[in-house]
N, CA and C of each residue as an Amber inpcrd file, in Angstrom:
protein
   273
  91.1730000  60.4930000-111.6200000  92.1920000  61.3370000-111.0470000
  91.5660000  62.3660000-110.1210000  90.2210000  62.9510000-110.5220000
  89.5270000  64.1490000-109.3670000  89.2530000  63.3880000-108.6620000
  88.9820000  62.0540000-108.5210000  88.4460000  61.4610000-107.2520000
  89.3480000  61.2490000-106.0200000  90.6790000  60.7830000-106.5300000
  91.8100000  60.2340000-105.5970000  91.9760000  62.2280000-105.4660000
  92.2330000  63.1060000-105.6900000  93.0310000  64.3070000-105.7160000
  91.4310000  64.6800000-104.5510000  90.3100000  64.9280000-104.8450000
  89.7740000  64.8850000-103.9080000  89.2420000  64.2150000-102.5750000
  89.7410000  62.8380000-102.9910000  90.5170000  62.0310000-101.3530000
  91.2890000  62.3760000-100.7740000  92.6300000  62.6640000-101.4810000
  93.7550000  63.4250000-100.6090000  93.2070000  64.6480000 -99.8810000
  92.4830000  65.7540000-100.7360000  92.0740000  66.9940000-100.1850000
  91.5790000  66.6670000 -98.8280000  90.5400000  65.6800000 -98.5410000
  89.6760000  65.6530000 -98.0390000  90.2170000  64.7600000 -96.6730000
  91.1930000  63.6670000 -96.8630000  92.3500000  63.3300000 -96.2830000
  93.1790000  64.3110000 -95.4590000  93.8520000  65.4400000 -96.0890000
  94.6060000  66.5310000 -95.8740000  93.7650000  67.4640000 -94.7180000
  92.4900000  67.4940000 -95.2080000  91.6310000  68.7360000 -94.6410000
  91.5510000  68.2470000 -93.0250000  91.0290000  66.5640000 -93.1290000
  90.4360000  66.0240000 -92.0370000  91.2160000  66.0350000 -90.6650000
  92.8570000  65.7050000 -91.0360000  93.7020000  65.3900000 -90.7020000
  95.2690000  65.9260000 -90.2010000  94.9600000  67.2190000 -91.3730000
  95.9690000  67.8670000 -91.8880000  96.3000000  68.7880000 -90.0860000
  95.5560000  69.0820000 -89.5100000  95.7600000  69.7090000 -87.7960000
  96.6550000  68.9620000 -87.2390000  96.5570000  67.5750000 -86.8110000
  96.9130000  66.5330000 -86.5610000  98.0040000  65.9560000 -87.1110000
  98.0210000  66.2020000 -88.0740000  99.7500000  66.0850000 -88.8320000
 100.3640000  67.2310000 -88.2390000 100.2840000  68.6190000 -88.2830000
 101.1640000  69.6450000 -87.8690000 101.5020000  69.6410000 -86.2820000
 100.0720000  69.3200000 -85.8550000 100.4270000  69.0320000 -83.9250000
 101.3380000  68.1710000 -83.3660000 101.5800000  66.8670000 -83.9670000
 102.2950000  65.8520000 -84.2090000 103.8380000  66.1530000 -84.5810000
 104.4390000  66.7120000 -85.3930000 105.3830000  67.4950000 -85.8180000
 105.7270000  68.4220000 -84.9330000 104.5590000  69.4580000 -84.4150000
 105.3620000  70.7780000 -83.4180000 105.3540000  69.7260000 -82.1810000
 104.8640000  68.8240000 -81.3460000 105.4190000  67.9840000 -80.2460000
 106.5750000  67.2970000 -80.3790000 107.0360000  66.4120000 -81.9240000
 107.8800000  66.0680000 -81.8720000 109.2690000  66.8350000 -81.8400000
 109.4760000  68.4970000 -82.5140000 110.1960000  69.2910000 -82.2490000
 110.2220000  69.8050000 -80.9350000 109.2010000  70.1480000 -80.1960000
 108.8680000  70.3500000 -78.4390000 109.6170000  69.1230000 -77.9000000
 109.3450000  68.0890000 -78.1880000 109.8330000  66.9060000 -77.2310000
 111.3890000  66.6940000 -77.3210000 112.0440000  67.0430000 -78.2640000
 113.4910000  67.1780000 -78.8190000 113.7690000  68.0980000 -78.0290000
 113.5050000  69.4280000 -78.4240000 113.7940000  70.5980000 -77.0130000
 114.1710000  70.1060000 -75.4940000 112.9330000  69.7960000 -75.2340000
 112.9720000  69.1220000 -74.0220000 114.1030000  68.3880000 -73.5780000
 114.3660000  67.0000000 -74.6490000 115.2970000  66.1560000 -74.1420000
 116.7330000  66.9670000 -74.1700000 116.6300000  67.8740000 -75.6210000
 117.7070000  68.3630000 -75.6040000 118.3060000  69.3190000 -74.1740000
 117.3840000  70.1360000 -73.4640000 117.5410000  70.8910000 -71.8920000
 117.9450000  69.6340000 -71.0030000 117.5730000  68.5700000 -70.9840000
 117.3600000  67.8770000 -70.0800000 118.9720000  67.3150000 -69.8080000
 119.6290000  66.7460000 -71.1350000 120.6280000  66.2240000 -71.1460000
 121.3900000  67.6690000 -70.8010000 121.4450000  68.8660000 -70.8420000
 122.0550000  69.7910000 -70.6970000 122.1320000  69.6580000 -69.1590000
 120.8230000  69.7370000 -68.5900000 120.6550000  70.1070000 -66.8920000
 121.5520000  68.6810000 -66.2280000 121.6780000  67.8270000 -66.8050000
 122.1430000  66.5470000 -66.1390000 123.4920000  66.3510000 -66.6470000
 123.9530000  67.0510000 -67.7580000 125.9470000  67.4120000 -67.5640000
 126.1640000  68.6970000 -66.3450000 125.0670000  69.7320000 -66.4300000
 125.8020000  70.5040000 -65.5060000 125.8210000  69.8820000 -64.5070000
 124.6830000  69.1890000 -64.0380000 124.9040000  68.5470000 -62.5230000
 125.7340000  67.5490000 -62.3790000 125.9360000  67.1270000 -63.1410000
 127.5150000  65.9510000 -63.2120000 128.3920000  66.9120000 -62.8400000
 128.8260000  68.1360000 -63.8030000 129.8030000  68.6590000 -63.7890000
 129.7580000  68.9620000 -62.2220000 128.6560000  69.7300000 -61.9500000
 128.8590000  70.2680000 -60.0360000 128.9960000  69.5080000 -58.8830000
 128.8280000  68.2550000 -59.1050000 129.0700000  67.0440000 -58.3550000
 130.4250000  66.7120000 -58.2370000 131.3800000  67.1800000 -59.4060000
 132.7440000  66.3600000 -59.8560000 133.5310000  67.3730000 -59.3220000
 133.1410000  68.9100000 -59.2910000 133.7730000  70.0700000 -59.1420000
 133.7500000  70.1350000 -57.3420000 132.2300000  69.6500000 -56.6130000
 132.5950000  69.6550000 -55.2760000 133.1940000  68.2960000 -54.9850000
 133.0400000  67.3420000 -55.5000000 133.8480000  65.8490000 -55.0110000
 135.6460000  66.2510000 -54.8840000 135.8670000  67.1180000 -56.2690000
 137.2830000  67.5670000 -56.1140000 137.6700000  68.2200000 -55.1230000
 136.6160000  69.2630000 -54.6870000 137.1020000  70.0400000 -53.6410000
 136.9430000  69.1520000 -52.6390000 136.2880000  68.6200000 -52.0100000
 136.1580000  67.8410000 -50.6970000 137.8790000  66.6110000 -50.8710000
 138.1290000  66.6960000 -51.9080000 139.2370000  65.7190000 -52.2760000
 140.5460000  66.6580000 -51.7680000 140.6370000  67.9040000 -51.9850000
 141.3140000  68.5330000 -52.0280000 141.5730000  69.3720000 -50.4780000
 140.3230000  69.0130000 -50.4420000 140.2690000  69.8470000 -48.2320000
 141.1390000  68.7520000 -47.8050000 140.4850000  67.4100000 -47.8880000
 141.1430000  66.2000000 -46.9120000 142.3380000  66.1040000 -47.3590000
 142.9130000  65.8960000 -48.6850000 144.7320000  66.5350000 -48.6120000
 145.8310000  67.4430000 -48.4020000 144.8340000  68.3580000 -47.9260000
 145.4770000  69.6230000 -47.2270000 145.1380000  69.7550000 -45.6390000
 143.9420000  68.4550000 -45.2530000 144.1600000  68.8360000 -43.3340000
 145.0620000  67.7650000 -43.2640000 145.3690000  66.3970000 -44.3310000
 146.3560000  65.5210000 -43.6020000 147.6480000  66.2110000 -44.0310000
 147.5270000  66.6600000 -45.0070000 149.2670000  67.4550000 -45.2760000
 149.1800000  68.4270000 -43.8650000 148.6840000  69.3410000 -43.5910000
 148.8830000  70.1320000 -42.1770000 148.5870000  69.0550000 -41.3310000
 147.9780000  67.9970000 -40.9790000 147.7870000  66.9560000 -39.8000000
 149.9480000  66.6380000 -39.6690000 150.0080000  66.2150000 -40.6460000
 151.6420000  65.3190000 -40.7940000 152.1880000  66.5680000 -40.5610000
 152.3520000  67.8110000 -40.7780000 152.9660000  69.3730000 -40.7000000
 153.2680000  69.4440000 -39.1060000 151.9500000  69.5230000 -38.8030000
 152.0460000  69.6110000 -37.2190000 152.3760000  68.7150000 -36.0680000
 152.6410000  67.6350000 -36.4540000 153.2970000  65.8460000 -36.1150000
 153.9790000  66.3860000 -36.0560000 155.3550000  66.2770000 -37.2030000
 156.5550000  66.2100000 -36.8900000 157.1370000  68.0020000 -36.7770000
 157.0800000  68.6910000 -37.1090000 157.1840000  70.0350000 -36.5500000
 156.8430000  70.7500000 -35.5140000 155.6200000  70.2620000 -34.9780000
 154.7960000  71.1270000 -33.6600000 153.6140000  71.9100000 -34.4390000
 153.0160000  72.8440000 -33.6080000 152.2580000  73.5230000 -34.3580000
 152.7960000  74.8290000 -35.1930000 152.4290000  75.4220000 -36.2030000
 153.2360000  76.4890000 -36.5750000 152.2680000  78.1020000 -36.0010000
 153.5720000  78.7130000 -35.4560000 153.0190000  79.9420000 -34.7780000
 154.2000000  81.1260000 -35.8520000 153.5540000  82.2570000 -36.0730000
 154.2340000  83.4000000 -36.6930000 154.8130000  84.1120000 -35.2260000
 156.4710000  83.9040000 -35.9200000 156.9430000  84.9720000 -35.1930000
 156.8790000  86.2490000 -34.5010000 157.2020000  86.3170000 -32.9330000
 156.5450000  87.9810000 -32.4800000 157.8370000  88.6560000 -32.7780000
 157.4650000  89.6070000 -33.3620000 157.8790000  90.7190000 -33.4520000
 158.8350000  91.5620000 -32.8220000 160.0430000  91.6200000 -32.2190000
 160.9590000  92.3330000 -31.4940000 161.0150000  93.5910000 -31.4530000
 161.1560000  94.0710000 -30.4840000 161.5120000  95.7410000 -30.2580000
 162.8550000  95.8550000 -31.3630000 162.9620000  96.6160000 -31.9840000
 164.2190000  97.2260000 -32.6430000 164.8300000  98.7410000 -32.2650000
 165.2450000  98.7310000 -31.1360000 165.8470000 100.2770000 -30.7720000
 166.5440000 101.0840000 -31.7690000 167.0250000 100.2650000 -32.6650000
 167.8140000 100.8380000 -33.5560000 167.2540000 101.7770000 -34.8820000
 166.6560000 101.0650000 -34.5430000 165.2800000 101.2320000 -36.1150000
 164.6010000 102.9960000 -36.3200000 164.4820000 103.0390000 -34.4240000
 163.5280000 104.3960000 -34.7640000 162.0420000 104.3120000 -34.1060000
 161.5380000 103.1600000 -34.8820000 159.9900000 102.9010000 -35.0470000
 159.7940000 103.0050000 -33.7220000 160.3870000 102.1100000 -32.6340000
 159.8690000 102.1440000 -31.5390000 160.1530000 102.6140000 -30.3680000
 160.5350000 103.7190000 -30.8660000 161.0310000 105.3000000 -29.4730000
 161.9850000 105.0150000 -29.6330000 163.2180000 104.7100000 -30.3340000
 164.1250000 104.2580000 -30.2930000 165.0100000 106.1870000 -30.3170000
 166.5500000 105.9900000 -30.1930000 167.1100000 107.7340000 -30.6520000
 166.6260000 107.9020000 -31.7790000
């Protein structure tokens, strides 16, 4: 029994670095993958978020493209003198 218990020791001693280094890489390497899959949803996500917008420009220049077809172009009303009003030297 001291012989095998001082195999293990001696097993343990030789080795025992190498078991723990092994272990903290495999927790390091988990980290890792774990950031990694993180960095590659956000960039999905920012890809999907500008694809929408670029989706969303081109249905709003052909909705104003078809706007300005059959309507003309749209111009804001000028503004009229109102004598009555006051505002503009009016009595």
């Amino acid at each position: 029994m001291e012989i095998a218990l001082g195999v293990l020791f001696m097993f343990l001693l030789a080795f025992g670095g190498w078991i723990v280094w092994g272990i903290g890489q495999g927790f390091q390497n988990a980290h890792e993958r774990a950031l990694a899959r993180e960095r590659e949803e956000t960039k999905r996500l920012q890809l999907r978020l500008e694809s929408q917008e670029r989706a969303q420009e081109r249905a709003d220049r052909v909705y104003f493209d078809t706007v300005d077809r059959h309507t003309g172009p749209l111009s804001l009303p000028v503004p009229e003198a109102d004598p009555g009003n006051g505002k503009n030297g009016g009595s």
